[in-house]
Rosetta silent file (secondary structure, phi, psi, omega in degrees, C-alpha in Angstrom):
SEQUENCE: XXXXXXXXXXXXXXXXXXXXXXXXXXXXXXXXXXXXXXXXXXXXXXXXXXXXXXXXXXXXXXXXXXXXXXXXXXXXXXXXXXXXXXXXXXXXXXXXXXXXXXXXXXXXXXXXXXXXXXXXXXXXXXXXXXXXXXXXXXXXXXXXXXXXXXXXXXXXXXXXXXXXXXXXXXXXXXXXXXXXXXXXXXXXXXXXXXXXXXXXXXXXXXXXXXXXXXXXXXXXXXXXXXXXXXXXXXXXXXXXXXXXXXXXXXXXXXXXXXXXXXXXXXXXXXXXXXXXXXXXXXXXXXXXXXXXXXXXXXXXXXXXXXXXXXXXXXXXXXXXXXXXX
SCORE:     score description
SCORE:     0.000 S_00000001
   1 L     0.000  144.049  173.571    0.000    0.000    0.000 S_00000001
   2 L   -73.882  143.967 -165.668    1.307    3.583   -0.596 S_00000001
   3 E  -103.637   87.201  122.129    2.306    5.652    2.375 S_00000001
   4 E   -36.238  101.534  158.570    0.904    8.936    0.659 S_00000001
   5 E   -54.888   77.677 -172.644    1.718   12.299    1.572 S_00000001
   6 L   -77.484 -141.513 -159.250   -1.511   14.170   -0.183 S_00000001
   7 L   173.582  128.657  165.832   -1.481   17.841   -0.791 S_00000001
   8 L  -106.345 -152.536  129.958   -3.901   20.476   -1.220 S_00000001
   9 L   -97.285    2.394 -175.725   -3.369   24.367   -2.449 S_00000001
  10 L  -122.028   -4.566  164.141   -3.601   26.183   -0.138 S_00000001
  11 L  -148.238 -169.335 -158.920   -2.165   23.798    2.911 S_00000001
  12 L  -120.787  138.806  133.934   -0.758   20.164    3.113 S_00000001
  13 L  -108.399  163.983  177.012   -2.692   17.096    4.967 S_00000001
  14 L   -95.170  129.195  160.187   -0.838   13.954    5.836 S_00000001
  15 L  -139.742  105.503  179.954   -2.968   11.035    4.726 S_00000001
  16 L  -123.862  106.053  173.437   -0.302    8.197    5.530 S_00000001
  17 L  -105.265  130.291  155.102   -1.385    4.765    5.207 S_00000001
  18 L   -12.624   99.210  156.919    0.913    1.865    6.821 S_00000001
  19 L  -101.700  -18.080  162.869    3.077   -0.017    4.058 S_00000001
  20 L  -136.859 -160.322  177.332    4.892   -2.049    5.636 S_00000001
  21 L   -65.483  -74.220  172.342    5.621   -3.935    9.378 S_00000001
  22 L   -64.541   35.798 -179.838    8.009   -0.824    9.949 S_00000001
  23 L   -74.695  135.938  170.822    5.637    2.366    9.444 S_00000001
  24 L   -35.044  108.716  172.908    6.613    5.323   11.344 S_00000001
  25 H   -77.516   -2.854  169.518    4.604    5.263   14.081 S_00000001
  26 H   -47.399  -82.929 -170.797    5.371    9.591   14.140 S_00000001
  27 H   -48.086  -52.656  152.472    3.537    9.781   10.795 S_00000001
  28 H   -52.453  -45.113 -171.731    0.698    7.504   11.283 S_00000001
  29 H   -58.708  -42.563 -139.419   -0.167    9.442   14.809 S_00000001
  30 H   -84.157  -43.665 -171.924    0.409   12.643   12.572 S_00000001
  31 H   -74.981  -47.460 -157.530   -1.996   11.383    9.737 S_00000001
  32 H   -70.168  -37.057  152.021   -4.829    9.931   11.966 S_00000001
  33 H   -57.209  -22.997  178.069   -4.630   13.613   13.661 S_00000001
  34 L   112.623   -9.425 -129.965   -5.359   15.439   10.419 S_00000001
  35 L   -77.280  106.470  169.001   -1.935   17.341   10.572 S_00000001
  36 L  -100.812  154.779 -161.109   -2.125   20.154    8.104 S_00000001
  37 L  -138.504  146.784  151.759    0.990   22.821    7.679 S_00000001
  38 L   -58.924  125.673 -176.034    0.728   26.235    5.595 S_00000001
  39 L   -95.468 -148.904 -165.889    1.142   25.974    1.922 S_00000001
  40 L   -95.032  135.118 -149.971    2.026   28.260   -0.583 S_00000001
  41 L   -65.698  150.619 -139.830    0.959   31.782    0.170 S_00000001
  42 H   -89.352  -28.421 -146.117   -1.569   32.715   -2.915 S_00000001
  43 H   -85.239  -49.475  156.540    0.764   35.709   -3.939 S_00000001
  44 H   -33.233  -44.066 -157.879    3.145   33.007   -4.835 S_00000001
  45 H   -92.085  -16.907  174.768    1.329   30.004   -6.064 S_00000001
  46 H   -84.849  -34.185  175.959   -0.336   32.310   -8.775 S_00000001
  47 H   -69.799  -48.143 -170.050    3.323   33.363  -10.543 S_00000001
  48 H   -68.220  -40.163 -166.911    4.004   29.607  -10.429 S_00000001
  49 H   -69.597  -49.341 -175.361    0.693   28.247  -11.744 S_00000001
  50 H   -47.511  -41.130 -179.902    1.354   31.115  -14.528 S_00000001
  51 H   -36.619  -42.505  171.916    4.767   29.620  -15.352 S_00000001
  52 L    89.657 -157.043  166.025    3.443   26.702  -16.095 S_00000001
  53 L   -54.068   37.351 -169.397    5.449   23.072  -17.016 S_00000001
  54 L  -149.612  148.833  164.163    8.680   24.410  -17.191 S_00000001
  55 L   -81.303   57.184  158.089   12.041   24.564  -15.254 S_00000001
  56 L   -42.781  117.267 -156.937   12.971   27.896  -14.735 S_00000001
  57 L  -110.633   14.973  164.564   15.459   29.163  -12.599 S_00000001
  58 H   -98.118    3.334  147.419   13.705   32.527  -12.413 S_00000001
  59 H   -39.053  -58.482  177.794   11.529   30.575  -10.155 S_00000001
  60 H   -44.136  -71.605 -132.793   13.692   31.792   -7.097 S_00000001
  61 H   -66.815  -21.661 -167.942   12.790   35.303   -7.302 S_00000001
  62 H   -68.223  -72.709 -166.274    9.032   34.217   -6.690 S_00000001
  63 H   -57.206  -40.265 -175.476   10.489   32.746   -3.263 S_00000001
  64 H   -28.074  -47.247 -160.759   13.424   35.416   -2.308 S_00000001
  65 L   -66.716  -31.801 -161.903   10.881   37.995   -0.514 S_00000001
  66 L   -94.525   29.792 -134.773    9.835   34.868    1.707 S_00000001
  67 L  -130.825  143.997  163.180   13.635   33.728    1.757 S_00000001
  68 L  -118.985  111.987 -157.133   16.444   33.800    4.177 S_00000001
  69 L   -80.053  157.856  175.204   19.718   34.916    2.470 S_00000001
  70 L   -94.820  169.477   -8.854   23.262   33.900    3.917 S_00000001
  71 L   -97.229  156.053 -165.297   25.226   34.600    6.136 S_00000001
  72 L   -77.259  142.923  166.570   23.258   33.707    8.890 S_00000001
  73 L   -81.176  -19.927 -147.171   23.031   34.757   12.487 S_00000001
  74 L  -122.730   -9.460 -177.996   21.963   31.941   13.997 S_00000001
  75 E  -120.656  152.470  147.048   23.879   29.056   11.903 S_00000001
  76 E  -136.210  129.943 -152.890   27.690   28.727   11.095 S_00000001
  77 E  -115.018  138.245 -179.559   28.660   27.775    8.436 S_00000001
  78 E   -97.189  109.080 -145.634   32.218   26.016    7.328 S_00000001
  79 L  -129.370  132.145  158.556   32.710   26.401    3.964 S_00000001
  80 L    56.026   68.164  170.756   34.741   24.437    1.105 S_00000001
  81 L  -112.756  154.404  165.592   36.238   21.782    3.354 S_00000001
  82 E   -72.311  128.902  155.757   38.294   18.845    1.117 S_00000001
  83 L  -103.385   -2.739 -161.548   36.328   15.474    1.125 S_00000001
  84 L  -154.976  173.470  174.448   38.747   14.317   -2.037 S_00000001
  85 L   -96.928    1.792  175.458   41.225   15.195   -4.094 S_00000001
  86 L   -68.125  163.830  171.996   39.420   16.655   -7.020 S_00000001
  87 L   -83.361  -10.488  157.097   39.008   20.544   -6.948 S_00000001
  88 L   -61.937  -61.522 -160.453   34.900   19.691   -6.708 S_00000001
  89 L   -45.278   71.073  178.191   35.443   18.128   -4.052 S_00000001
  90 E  -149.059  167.717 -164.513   34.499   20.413   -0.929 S_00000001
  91 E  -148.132  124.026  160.656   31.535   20.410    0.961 S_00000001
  92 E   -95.518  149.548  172.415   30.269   22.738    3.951 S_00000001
  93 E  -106.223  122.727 -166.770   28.896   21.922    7.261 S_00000001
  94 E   -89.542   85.286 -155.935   25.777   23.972    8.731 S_00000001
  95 E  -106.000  131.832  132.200   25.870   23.962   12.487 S_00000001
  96 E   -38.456  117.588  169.389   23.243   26.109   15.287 S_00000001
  97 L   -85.641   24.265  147.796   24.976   27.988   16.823 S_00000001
  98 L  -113.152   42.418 -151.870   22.685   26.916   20.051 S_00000001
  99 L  -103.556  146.333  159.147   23.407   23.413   19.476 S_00000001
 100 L   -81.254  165.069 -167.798   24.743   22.405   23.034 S_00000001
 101 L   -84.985  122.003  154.602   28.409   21.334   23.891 S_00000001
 102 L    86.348   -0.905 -177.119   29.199   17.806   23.508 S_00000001
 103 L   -79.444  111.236  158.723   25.607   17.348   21.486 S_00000001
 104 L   -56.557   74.079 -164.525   24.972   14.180   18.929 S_00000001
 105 E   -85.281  165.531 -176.848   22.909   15.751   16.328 S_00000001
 106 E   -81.650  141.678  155.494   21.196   13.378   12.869 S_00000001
 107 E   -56.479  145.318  155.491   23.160   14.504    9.639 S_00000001
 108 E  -154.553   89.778  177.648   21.588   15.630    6.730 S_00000001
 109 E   -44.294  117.847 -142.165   23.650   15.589    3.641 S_00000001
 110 E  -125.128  144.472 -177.080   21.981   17.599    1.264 S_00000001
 111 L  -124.852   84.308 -170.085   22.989   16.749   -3.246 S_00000001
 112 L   -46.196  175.322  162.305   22.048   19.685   -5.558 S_00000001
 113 L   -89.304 -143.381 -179.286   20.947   19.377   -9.021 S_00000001
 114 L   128.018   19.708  170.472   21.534   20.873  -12.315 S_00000001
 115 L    67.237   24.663 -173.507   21.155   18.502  -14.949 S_00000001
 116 L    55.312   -7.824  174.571   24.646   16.723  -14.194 S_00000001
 117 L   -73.104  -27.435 -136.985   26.122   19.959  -16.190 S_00000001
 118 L  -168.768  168.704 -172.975   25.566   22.544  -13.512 S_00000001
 119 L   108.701  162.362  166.738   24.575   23.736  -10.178 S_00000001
 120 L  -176.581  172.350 -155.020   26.996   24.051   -6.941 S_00000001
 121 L   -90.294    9.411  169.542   26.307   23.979   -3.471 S_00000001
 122 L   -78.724  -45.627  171.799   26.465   28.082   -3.721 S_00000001
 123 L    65.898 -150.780 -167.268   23.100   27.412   -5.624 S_00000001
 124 L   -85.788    5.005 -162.754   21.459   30.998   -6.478 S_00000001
 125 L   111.302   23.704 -178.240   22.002   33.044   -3.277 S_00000001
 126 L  -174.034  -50.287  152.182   19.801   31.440   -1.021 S_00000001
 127 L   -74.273  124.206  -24.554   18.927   27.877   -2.540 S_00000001
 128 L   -54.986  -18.930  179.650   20.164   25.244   -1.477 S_00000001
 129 H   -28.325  -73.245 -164.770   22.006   27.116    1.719 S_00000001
 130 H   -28.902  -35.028 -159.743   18.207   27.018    2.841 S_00000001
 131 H   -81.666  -43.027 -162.501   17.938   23.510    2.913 S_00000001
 132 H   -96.395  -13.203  151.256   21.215   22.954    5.237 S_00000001
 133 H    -9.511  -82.937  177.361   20.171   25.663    7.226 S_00000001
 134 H   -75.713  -15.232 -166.882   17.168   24.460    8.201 S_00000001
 135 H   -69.711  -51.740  166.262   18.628   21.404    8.559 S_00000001
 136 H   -45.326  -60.644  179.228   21.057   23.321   11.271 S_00000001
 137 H   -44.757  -50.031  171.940   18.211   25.127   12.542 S_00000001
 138 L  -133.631   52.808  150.406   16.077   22.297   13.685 S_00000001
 139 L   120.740    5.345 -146.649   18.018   19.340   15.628 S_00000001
 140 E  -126.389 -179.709  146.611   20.462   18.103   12.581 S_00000001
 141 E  -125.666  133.404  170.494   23.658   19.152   11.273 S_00000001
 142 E   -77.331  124.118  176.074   23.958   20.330    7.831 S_00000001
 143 E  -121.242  138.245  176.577   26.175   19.211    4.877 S_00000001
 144 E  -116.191   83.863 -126.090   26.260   20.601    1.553 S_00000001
 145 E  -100.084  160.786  168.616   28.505   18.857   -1.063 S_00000001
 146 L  -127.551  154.871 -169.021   29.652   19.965   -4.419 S_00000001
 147 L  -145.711 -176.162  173.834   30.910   16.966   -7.077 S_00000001
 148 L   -61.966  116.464  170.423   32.190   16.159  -10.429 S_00000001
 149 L   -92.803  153.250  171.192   30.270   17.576  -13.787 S_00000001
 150 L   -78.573  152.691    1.963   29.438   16.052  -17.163 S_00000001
 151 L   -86.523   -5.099 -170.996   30.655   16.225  -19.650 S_00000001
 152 L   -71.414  -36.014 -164.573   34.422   16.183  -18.066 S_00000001
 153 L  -131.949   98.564 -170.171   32.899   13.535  -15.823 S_00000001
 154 L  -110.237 -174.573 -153.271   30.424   10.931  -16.446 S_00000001
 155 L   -60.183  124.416    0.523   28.434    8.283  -14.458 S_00000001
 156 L   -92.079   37.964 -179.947   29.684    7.221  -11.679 S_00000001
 157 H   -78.155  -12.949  141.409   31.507    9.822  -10.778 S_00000001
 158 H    -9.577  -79.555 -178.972   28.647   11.830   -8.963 S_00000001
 159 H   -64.646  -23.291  175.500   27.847    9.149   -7.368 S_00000001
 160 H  -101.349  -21.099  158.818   31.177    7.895   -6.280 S_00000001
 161 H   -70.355  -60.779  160.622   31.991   11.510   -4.967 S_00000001
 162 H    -4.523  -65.541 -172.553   28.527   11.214   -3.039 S_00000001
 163 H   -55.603  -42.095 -179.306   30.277    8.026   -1.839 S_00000001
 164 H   -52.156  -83.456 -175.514   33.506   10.103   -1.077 S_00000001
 165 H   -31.041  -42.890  173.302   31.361   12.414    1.200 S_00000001
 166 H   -69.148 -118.834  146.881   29.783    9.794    3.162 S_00000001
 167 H    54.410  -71.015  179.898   33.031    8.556    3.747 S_00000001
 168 H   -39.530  -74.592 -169.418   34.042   11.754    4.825 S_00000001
 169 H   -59.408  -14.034  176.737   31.074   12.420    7.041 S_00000001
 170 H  -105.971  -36.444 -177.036   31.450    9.446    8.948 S_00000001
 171 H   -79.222  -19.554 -154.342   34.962    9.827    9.925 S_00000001
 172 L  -125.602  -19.957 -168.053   34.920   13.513   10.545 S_00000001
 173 H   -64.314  -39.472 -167.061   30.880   14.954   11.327 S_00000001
 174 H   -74.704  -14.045 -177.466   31.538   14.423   14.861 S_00000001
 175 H   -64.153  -11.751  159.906   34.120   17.132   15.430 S_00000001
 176 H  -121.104   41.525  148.343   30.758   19.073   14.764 S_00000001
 177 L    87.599    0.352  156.732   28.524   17.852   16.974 S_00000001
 178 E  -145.699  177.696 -147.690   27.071   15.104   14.619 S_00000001
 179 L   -62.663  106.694 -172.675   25.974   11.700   14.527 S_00000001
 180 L   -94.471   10.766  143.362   27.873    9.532   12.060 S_00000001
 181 L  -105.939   35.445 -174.276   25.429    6.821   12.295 S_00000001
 182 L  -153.503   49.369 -171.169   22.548    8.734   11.851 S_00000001
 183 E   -85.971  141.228 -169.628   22.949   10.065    8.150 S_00000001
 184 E  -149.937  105.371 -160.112   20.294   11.173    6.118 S_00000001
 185 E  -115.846  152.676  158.502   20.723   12.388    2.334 S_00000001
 186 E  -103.719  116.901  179.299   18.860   14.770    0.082 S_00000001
 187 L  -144.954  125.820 -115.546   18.746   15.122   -3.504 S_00000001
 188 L  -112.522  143.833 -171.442   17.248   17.452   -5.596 S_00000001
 189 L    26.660 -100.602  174.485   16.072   16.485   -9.969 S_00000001
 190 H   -81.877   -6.383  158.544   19.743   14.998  -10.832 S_00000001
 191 H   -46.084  -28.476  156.962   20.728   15.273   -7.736 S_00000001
 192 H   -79.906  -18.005  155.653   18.146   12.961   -6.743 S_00000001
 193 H   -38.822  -57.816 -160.306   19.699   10.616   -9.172 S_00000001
 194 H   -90.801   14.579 -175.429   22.658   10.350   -8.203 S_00000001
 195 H   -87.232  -65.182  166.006   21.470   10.058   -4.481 S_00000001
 196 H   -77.409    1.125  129.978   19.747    6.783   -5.933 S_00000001
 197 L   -32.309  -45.392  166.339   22.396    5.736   -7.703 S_00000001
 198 L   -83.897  -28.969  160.200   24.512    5.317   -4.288 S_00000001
 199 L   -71.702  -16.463 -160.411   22.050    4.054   -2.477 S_00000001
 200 L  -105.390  -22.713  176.316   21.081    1.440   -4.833 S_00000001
 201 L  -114.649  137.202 -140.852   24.442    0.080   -6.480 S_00000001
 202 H   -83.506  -44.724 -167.125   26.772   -2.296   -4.442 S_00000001
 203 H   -45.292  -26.909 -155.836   29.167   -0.765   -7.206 S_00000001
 204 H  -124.060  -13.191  161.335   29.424    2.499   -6.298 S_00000001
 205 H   -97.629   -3.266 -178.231   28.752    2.466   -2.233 S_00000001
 206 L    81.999   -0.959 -157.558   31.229   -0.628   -1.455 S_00000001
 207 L   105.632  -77.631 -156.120   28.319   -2.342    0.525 S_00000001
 208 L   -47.615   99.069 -172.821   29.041    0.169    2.936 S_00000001
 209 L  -136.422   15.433  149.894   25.937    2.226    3.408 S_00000001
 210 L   -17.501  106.253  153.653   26.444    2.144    7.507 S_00000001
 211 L   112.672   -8.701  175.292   24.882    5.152    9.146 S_00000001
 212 E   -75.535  119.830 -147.433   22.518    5.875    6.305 S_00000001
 213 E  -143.407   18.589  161.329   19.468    5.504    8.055 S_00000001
 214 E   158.786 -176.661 -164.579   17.507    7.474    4.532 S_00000001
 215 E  -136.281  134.851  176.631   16.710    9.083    1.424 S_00000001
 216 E  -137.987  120.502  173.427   14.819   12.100    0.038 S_00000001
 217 E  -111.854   83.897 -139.383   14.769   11.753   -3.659 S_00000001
 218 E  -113.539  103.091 -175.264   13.187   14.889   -4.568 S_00000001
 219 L    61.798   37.644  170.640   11.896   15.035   -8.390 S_00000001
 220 L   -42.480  150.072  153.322   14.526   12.263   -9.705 S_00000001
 221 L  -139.029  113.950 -174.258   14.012   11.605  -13.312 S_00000001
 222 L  -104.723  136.962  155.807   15.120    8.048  -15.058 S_00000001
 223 E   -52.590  132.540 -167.249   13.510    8.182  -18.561 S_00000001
 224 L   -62.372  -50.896 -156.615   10.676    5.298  -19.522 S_00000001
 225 L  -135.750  161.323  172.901   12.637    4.416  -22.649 S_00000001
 226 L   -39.994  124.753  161.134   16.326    5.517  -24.199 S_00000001
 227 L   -97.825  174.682  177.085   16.311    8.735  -26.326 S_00000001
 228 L   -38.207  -54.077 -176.274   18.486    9.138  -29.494 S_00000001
 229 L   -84.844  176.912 -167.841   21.328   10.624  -28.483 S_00000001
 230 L   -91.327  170.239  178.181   23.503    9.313  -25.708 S_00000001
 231 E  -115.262  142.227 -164.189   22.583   11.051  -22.259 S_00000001
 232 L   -45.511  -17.950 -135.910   25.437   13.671  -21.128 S_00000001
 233 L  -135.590  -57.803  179.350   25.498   11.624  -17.971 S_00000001
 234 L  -117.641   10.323  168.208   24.970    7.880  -18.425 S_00000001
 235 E    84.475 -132.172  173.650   25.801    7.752  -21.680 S_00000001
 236 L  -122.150   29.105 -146.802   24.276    4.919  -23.765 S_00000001
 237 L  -126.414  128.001 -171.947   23.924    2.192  -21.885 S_00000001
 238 L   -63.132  -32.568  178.567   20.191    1.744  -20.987 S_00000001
 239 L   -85.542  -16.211  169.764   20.207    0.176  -17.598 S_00000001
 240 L   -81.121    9.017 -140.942   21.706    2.998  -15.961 S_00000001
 241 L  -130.943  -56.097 -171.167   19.050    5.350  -17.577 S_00000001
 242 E   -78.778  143.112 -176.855   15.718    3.807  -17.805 S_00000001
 243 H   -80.072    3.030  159.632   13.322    3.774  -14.815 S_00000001
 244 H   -64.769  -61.633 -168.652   12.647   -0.227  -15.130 S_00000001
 245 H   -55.654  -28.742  176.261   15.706   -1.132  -14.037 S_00000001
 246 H   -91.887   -7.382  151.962   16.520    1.874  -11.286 S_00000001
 247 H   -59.627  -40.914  164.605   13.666    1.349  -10.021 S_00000001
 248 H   -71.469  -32.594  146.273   14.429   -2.713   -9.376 S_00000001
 249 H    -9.074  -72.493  164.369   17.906   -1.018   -8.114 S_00000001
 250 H   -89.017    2.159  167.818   15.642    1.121   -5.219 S_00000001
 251 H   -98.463   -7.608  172.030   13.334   -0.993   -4.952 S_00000001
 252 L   -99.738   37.411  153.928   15.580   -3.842   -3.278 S_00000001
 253 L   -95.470  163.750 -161.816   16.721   -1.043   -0.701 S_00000001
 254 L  -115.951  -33.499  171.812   15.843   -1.488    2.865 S_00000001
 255 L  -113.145  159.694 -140.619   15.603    1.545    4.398 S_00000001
 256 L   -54.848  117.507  157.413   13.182    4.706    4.348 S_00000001
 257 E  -104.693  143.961 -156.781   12.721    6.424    1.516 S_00000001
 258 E  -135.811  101.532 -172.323   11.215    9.289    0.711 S_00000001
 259 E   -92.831  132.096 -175.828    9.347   10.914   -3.007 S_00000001
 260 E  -133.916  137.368  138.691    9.086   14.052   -3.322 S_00000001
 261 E  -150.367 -153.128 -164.846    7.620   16.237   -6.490 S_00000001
 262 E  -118.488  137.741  164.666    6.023   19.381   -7.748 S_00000001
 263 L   -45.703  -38.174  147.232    2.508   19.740   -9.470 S_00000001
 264 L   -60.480  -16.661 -177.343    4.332   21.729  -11.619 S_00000001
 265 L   -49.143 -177.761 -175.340    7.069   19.707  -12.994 S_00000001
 266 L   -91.608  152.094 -179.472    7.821   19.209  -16.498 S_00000001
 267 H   -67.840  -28.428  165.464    5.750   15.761  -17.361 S_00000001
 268 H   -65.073  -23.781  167.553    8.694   13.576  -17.652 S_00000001
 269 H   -64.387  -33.576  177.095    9.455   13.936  -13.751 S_00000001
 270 H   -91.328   23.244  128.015    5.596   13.201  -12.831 S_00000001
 271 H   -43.013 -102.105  177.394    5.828   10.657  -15.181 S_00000001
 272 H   -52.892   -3.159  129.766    8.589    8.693  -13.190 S_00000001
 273 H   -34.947  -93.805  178.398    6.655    9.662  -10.142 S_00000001
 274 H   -49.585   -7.454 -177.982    3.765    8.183  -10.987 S_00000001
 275 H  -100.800  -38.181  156.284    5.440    4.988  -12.527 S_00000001
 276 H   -91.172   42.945  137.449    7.341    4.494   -9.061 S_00000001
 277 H  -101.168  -72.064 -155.689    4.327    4.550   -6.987 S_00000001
 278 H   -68.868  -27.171 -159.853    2.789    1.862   -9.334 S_00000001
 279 L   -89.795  -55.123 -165.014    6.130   -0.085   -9.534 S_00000001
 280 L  -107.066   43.843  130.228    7.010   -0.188   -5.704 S_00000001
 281 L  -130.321   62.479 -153.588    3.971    0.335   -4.762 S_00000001
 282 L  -116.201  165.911 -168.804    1.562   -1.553   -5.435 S_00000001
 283 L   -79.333  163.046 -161.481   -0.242   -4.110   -3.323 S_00000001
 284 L    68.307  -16.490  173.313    1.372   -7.067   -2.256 S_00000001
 285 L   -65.416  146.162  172.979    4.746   -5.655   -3.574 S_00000001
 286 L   -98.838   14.019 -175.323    7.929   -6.625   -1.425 S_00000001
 287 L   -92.931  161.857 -174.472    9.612   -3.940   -2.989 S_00000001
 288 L   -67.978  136.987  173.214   10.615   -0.742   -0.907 S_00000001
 289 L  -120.638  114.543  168.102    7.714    1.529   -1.121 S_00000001
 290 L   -66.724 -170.616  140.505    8.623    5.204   -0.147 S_00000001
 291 E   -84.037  127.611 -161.598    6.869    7.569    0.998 S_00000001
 292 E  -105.520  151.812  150.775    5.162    9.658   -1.731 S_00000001
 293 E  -141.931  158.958  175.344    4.404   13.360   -1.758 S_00000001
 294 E  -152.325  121.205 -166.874    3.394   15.705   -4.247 S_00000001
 295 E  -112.925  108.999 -177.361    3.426   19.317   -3.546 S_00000001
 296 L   -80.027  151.603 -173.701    0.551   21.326   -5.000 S_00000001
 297 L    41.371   71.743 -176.481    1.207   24.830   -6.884 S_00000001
 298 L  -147.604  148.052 -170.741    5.033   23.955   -6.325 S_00000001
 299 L  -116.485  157.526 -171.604    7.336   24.047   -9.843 S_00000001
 300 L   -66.842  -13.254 -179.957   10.447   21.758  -10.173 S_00000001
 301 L  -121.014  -27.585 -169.063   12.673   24.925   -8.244 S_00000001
 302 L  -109.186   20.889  168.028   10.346   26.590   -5.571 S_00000001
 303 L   -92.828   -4.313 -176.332    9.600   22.776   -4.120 S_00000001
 304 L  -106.892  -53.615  171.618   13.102   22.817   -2.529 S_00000001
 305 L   -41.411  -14.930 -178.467   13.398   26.622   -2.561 S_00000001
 306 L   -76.061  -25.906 -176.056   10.523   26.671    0.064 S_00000001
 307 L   -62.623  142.307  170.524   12.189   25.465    3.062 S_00000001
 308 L    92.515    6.656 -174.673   12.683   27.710    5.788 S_00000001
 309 L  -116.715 -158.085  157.983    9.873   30.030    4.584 S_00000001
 310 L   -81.265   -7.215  166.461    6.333   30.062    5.896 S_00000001
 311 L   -98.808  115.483 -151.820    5.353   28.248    3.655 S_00000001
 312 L   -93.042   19.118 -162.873    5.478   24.242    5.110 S_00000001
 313 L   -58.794  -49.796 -152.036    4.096   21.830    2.308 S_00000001
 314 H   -80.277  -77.906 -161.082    7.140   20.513    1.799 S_00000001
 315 H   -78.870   32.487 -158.155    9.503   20.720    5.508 S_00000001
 316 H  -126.371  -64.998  163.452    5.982   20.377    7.338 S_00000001
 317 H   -57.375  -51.985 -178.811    5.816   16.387    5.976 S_00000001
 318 H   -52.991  -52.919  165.663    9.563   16.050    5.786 S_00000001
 319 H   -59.380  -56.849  166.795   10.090   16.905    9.238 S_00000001
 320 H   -13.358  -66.204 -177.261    7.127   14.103   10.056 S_00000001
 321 H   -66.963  -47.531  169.623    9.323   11.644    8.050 S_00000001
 322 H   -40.622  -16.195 -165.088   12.669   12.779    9.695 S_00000001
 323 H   -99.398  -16.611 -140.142   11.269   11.890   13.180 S_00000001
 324 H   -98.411  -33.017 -175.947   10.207    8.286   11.988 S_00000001
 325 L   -61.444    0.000    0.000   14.380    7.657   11.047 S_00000001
């Protein structure tokens, strides 16, 4: 059965049904209460529904007025530490600076997109910093990695820098106050790829996936069938590409996952949305069934861009699922 986040427009409710012997008992109390969060404020959700279908990066400015810009008062942030030896390789760590002395806080790794060309963990001014923020901000510590681009770099090397980080993050998170068994990663269009890509191939985590305790795969996209050309990123070889096969990939993962997209995306991501809720979820499957949400009058950029703002569709459920790890 599907553990379904549903969504409304103008707030969120949780309607969370049990899928398997280990549902969050958090989330189930949370659904059976009704638990609705503020959605996206009207002055917003009307510039997006005008936008339409499309992936826009002038989508931030719709959030910026509700937005909290770096640097922060209340976070500190470590910027452009080495996890590797490439010059991508650096990552920052997002701390509260009311975190107590000597405090174990949950991780939360956070993997931007960009279409495996582009993006960095600078994002646009505001996005993603928001995400590791909040992450700071309410019980965790934040990390925010930068990696290897296509076309100089193609599949795995994302994913095997991912792999780097975690690596990293377990030997080193505690000199700042977190938990190196208590890891939790986020990753946003390809970012959510290559998130499932590490979680999902023996190849490219070692086995080793110790301390990972989940996943937020937030508007992933594997294509139903090959297109013409090779893709910048996995090239031509179909099993790394297509959503049958990454899908049997996540679905013979064990621990909590979590789907996230926008009402707005472009139709191939709510495509592969809707085709993994049918694949690993469907009744009677033994396959991992996330948790699904889909966040109405939200665009493929202001469903990530929202955290930290008043508006909760999104970090109002997420936070649910976070307590449930």
């Amino acid at each position: 059965m599907r553990k379904l986040l549903a969504t409304s427009a103008m707030s969120l409710a949780l309607a969370l049904a049990a899928c398997a012997d280990g549902a969050d008992d958090d989330a189930t109390a949370a659904a059976e209460a009704g638990t609705t969060w503020p959605g996206v404020p009207e002055e917003q959700a009307a510039q997006i529904r005008e936008m339409g279908y499309v992936i826009d990066p002038a989508s931030f400015d719709i959030y910026a007025p509700l937005a909290d810009f770096p640097p922060y008062d209340d976070v500190t942030v470590n910027s452009d530490i080495a996890y590797g030896e490439d010059a991508a390789h650096k990552l920052d760590v997002y701390t509260s600076n009311d975190a107590a002395e000597g405090e174990s806080r949950p991780v939360l790794v956070y993997v931007h997109g960009g279409g495996f060309t582009g993006g960095t963990k600078a994002g646009n001014g505001y996005y993603p910093q928001s995400a590791t923020a909040w992450a700071a901000r309410n019980g965790m510590v934040g990390v925010n990695i930068d990696y290897r681009l296509a076309p100089a770099s193609t599949y795995p090397a994302a994913s095997a820098d991912l792999a780097s980080a975690i690596d990293w993050v377990r030997a080193n998170i505690a000199e700042h106050g977190g938990d190196p068994h208590h890891i939790v990663i986020w990753g946003h269009s390809a970012g959510g790829n290559i998130v499932a890509d590490y979680i999902s191939t023996e190849g490219i985590n070692g086995g080793n996936l110790s301390g990972v305790k989940g996943a937020l795969l937030m508007s992933p996209y594997y294509t139903l069938d090959m297109g013409e050309e090779p893709h910048v990123y996995y090239g031509e070889d179909a099993s790394l590409q297509t959503a049958a096969p990454a899908l049997e990939r996540l679905g013979a993962t064990t621990f909590p996952l979590m789907l996230v997209w926008a009402e707005y995306d472009p139709e191939v991501f709510r495509t592969f949305a809707d085709t993994a809720a049918s694949t690993l979820c469907a009744d009677g499957s033994e396959l991992n069934c996330p948790t699904l949400l889909e966040l109405a009058d939200h665009n493929h950029m202001t469903e990530g861009a929202s955290i930290g703002t008043v508006d909760e569709s999104f970090s109002g459920p997420f936070s649910v699922w976070l307590t449930g790890l």
